[in-house]
C-alpha positions in Angstrom: 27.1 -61.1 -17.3 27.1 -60.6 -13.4 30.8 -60.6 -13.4 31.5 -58.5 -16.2 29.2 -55.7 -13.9 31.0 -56.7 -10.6 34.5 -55.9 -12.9 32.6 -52.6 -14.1 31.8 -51.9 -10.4 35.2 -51.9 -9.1 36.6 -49.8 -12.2 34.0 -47.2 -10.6 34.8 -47.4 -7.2 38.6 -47.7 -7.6 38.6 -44.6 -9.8 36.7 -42.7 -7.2 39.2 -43.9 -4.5 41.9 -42.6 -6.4 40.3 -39.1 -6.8 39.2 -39.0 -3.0 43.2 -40.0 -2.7 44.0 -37.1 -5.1 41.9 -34.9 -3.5 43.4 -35.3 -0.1 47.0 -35.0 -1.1 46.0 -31.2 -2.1 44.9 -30.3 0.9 46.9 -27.5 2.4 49.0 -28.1 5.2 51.2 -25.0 5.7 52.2 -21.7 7.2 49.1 -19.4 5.5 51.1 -16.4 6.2 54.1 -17.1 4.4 51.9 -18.9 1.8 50.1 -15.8 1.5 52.7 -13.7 0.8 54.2 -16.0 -1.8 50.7 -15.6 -3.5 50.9 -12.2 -3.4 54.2 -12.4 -4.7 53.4 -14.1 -7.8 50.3 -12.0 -8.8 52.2 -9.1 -8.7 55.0 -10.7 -11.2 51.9 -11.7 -13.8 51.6 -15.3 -12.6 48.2 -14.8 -11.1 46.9 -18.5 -12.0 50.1 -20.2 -9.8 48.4 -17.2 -7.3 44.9 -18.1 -7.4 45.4 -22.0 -7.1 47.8 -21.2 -4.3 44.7 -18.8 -2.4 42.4 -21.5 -3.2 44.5 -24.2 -1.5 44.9 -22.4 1.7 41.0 -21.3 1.7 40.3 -25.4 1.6 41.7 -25.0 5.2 41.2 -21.4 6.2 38.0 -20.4 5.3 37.3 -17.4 7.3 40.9 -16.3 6.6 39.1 -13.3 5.0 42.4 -11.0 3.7 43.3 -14.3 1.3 39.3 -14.2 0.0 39.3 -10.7 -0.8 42.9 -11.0 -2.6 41.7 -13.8 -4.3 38.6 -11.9 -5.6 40.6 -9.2 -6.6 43.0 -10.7 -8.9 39.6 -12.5 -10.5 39.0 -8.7 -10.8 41.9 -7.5 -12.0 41.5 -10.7 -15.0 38.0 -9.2 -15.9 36.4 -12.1 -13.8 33.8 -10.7 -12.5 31.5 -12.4 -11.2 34.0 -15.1 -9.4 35.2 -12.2 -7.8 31.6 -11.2 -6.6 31.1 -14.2 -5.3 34.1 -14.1 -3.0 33.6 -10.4 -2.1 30.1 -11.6 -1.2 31.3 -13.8 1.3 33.3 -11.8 2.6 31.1 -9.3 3.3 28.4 -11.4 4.9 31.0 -13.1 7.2 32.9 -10.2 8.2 30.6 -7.1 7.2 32.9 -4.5 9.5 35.8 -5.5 6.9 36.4 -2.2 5.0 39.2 -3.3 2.6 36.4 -5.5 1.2 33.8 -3.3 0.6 36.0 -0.6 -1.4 37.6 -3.8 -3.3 34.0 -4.9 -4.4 32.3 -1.1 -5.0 35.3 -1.4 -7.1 35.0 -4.5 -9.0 31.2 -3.6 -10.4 32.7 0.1 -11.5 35.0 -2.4 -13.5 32.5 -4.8 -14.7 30.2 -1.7 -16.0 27.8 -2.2 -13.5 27.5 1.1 -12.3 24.4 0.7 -10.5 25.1 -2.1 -8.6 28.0 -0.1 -7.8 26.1 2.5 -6.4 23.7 0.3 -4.4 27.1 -1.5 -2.7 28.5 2.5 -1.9 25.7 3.4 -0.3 25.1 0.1 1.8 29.0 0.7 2.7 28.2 4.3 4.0 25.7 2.9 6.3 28.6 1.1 7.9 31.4 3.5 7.3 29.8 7.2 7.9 31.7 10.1 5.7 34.7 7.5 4.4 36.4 10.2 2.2 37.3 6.9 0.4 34.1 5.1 -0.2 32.1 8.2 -1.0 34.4 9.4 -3.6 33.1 5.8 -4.9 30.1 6.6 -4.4 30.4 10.0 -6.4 31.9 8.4 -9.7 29.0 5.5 -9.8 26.6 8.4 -9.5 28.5 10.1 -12.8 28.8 6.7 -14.5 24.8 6.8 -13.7 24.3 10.0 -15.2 23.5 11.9 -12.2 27.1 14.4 -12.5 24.6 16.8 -10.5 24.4 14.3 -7.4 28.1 13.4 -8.6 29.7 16.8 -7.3 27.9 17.2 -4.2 29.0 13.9 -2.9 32.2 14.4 -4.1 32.2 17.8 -2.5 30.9 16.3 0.9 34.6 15.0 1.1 36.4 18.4 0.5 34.3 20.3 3.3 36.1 18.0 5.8 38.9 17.2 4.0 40.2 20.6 1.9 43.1 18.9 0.5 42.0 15.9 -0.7 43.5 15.2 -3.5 41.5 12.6 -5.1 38.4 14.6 -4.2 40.2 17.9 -6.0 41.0 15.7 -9.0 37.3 14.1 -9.4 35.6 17.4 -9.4 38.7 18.7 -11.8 37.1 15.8 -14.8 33.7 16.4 -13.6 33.6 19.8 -14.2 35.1 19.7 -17.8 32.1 16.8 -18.3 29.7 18.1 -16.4 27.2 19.3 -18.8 23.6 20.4 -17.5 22.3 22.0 -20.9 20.7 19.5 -23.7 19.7 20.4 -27.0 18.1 17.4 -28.9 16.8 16.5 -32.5 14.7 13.8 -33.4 13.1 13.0 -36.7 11.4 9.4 -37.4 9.3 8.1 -40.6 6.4 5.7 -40.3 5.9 3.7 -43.3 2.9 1.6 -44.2 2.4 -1.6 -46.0 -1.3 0.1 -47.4 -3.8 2.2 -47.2 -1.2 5.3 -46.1 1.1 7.4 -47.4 4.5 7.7 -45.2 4.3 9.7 -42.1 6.8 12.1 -40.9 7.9 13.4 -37.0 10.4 15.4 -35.9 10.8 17.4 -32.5 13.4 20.0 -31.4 14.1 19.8 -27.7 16.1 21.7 -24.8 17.0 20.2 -21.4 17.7 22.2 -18.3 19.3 20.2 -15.7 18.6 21.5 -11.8 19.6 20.2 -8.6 15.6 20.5 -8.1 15.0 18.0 -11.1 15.1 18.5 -15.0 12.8 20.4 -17.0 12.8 19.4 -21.5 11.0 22.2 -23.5 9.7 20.6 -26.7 8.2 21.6 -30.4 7.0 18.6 -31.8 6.1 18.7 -35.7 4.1 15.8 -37.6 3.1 15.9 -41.2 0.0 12.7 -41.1 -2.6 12.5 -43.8 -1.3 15.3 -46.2 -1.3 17.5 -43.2 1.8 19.9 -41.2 1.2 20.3 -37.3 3.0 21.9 -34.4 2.9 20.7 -31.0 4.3 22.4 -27.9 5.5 20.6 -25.0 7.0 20.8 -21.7 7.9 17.6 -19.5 9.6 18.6 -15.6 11.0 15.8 -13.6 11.2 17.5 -10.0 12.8 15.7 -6.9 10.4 15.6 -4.1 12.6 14.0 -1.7 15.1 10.7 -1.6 13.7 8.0 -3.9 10.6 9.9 -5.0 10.6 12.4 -7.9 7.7 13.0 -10.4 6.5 13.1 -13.9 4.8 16.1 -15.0 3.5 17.2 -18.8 1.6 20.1 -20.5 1.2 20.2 -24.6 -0.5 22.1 -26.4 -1.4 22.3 -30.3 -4.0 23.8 -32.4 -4.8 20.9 -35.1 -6.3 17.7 -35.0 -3.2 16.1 -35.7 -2.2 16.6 -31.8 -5.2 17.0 -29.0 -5.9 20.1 -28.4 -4.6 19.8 -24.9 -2.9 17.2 -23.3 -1.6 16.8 -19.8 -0.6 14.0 -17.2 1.7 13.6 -13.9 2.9 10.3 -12.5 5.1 9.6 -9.2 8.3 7.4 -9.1 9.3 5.3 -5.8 12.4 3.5 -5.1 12.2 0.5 -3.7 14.5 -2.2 -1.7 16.1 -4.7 -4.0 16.5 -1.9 -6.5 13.1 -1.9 -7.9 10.9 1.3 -9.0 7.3 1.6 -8.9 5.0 4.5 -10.4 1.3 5.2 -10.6 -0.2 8.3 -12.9 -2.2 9.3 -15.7 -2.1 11.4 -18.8 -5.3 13.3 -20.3 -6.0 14.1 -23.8 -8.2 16.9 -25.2 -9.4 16.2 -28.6 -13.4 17.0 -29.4 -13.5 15.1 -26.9 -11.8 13.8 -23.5 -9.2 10.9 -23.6 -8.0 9.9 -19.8 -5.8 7.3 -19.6 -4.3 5.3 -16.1 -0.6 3.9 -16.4 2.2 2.9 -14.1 5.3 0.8 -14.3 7.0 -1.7 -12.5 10.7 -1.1 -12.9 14.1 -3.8 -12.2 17.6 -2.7 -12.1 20.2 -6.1 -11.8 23.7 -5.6 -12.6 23.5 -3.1 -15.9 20.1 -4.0 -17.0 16.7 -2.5 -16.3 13.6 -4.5 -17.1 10.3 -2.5 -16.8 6.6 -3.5 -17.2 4.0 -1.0 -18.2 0.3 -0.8 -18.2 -2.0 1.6 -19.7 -5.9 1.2 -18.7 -8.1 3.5 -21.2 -11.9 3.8 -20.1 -14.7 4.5 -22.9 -17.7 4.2 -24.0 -16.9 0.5 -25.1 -15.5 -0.6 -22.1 -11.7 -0.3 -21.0 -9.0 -0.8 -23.3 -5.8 -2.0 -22.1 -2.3 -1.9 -22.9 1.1 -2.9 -22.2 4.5 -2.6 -23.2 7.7 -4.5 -21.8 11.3 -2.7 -22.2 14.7 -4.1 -21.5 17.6 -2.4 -21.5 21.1 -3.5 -21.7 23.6 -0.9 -20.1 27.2 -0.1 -20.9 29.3 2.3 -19.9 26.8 4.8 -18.5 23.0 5.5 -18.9 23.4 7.0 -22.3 25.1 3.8 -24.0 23.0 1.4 -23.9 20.8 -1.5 -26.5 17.0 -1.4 -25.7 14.3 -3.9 -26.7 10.6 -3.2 -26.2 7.8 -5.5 -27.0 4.1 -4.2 -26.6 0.0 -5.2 -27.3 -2.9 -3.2 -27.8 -2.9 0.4 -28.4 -2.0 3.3 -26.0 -3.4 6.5 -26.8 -0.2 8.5 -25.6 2.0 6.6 -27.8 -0.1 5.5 -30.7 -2.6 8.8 -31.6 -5.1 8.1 -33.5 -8.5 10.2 -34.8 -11.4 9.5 -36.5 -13.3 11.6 -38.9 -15.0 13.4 -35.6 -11.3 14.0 -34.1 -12.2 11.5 -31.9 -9.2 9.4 -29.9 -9.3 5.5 -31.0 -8.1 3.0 -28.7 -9.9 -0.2 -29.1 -7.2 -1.3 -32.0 -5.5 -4.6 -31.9 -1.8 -4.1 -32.2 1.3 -6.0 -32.2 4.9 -3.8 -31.4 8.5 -4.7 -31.3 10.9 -2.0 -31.2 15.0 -2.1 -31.1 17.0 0.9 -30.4 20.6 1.5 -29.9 22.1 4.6 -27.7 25.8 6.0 -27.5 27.8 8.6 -26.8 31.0 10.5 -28.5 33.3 13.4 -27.8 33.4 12.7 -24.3 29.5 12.2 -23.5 29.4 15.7 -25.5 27.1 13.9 -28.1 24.2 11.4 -27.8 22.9 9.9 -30.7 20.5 6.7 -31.0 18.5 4.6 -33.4 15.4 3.2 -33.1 13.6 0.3 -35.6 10.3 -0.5 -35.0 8.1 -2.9 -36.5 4.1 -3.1 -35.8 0.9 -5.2 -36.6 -1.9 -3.1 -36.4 -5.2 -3.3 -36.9 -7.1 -0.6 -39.6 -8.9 1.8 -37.5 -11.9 2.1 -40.5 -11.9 -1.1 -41.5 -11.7 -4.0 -38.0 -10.3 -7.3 -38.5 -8.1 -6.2 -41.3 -4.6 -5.1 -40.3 -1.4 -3.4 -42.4 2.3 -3.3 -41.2 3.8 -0.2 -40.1 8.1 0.3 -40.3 9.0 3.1 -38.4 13.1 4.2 -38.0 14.0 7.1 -35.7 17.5 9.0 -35.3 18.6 11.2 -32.9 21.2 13.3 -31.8 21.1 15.5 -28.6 24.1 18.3 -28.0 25.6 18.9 -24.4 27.0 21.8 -23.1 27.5 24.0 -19.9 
């Protein structure tokens, strides 16, 4: 037995000799110049695996040779890998931050991976190092437009033709900006709720129009519900003004004259950026039925490579105590804020999303719920059309009759209309 384990041991330990051996035999020993070049040489004539293993071999000996790591990255780049070529660019950048070639290469290589916020975040950490680089804020201007900000888009972009007048890539940009570039929205939405008992289906639709502003947006709305053998009109207006950079605002007024809809509702709520790319807000919404719904919310918000994950709360004092709610969204981008799939799971009922009255018109909020909703986003006709499609399945308890619950299956389309 002991020397059938000693004959075991060596196997081991001459098999990891021999790979030490093997290991050492690969090490580079050459001119890194002239093996660069030959690299370069063969990624350009399609052989970029011969090309990377070659980079590679001469990094085992010249880390810091940073021109060879940023190649390297880029033909992972130009192969749709990624994120190996992040991690290069990233080391790169943290060795040798004053190494412009590198930062352009990786603002590049998210645009290509469909990360355009990340993108965006890398352009403007850039401009911090490179002031006015015609270059890097044209990059800059086509991660904003891949973001959905073409407003912000054009002024960057434009930034670059007040010093330089003939820049061609600048001139060209704002050429297929301007045939995209879109600031009027009108939208139609129409969604059915259907129950598992007690009610009949319940029908919404809205007709909306969206004024885009380099002072923020402003969506006029006429929202119209037919609940409990009932029609009702709702009118709405929602403004999104920029205060300054990286805080903007939420701000709502509706009004309606049945007790479908309160009365009067209205609410504001301020958005901060924050390092790391994370958004926080704070605000409330109000609710006027026969009597007075107020209602505290926020949101913590995440943006990592092209998702966003968000967290929100909604606190609803009453007579019963405080109710609380909370919903989590995630959202999985593609090629630009309107393309994207979103999931969103919440408890507990909200008042602003969920409205519901008793016999005295009263807002009810102390009603246990369950909530997962799936929705789907794109765009056609050159981001000329938006259309999305939402499921959404709930658990919810009967507001006349506690402890006993029904299902609710609610599917939503929508199509919104750009022009100029």
């Amino acid at each position: 037995m002991i020397k059938k384990s000693i004959i075991k041991l060596t196997l081991v330990f001459s098999f990891a000799f021999a790979l030490s051996a093997q290991a050492q035999e690969v090490t580079y020993n050459g001119d890194p110049d002239s093996s660069f070049e030959t690299a370069r040489k063969l990624a350009f004539n399609q052989q970029r695996k011969q090309a990377q293993d070659t980079l590679v071999n001469i990094l085992t000996k010249y880390p810091n040779y940073h021109e060879i790591r940023t190649f390297l990255a880029t033909t992972y780049a130009w192969d749709g890998d990624y994120k190996k070529a992040r991690k290069e660019f990233d080391q790169v950048i943290q060795k040798a931050p004053d190494n412009k070639e590198n930062w352009i290469a990786a603002i590049k290589n998210e645009s290509w991976a469909d990360a355009p916020y990340e993108a965006l975040e890398m352009a403007k950490k850039a401009l911090k190092k490179f002031p006015n680089d015609p270059e890097i804020t044209l990059l800059k201007a086509a991660a904003l437009k891949n973001t959905n900000n073409p407003l912000e888009a054009q002024s960057t972009a434009q930034e670059v033709l007040t010093k330089q007048p003939d820049n061609k890539e600048a001139i060209d940009f704002l050429e297929g900006l301007n045939s995209s570039l879109r600031t009027n929205t009108i939208g139609l939405r129409a969604s059915v709720d259907l129950y598992s008992k007690t009610f009949d289906p319940m029908q919404y639709y809205s007709l909306s129009y969206t004024k885009q502003t380099k002072y923020g947006s402003i969506i006029s709305r006429v929202n119209v519900n037919r609940r409990f053998q009932e029609n009702a009109a709702q009118l709405e207006v929602d403004m999104y003004p920029k205060i300054t950079k990286g805080l903007y605002a939420y701000i709502n007024v509706g009004y309606a004259n049945s007790f479908i809809f309160p009365v009067l509702r209205y609410g504001a709520e301020l958005y901060k950026s924050l390092p790391h790319s994370l958004e926080l807000s704070a605000g409330f919404r109000t609710l006027k039925y026969s009597t007075t719904t107020n209602i505290y919310t926020g949101s913590i918000g995440w943006y990592t490579g092209n998702s966003y994950w968000s967290l929100r709360p909604y606190f609803t004092p009453g007579e019963g105590g405080t109710s609380t709610s909370a919903a989590l969204n995630y959202r999985k981008y593609r090629s630009n804020a309107d393309n994207y799939i979103g999931l969103l799971f919440s408890m507990g009922v909200s008042p602003e999303i969920n409205q519901f009255n008793d016999a005295n018109n009263t807002a009810i909020v102390n009603l246990q719920t369950q909530r997962f909703n799936l929705s789907y986003f794109f765009t056609t006709n050159k981001n000329k059309n938006a259309w999305g499609a939402q499921f959404d399945v709930a658990h919810q308890e009967i507001s006349f009759d506690p402890g006993n619950y029904f299902w609710i299956y609610s599917l939503t389309v929508s199509w919104d209309l750009r022009f100029k």
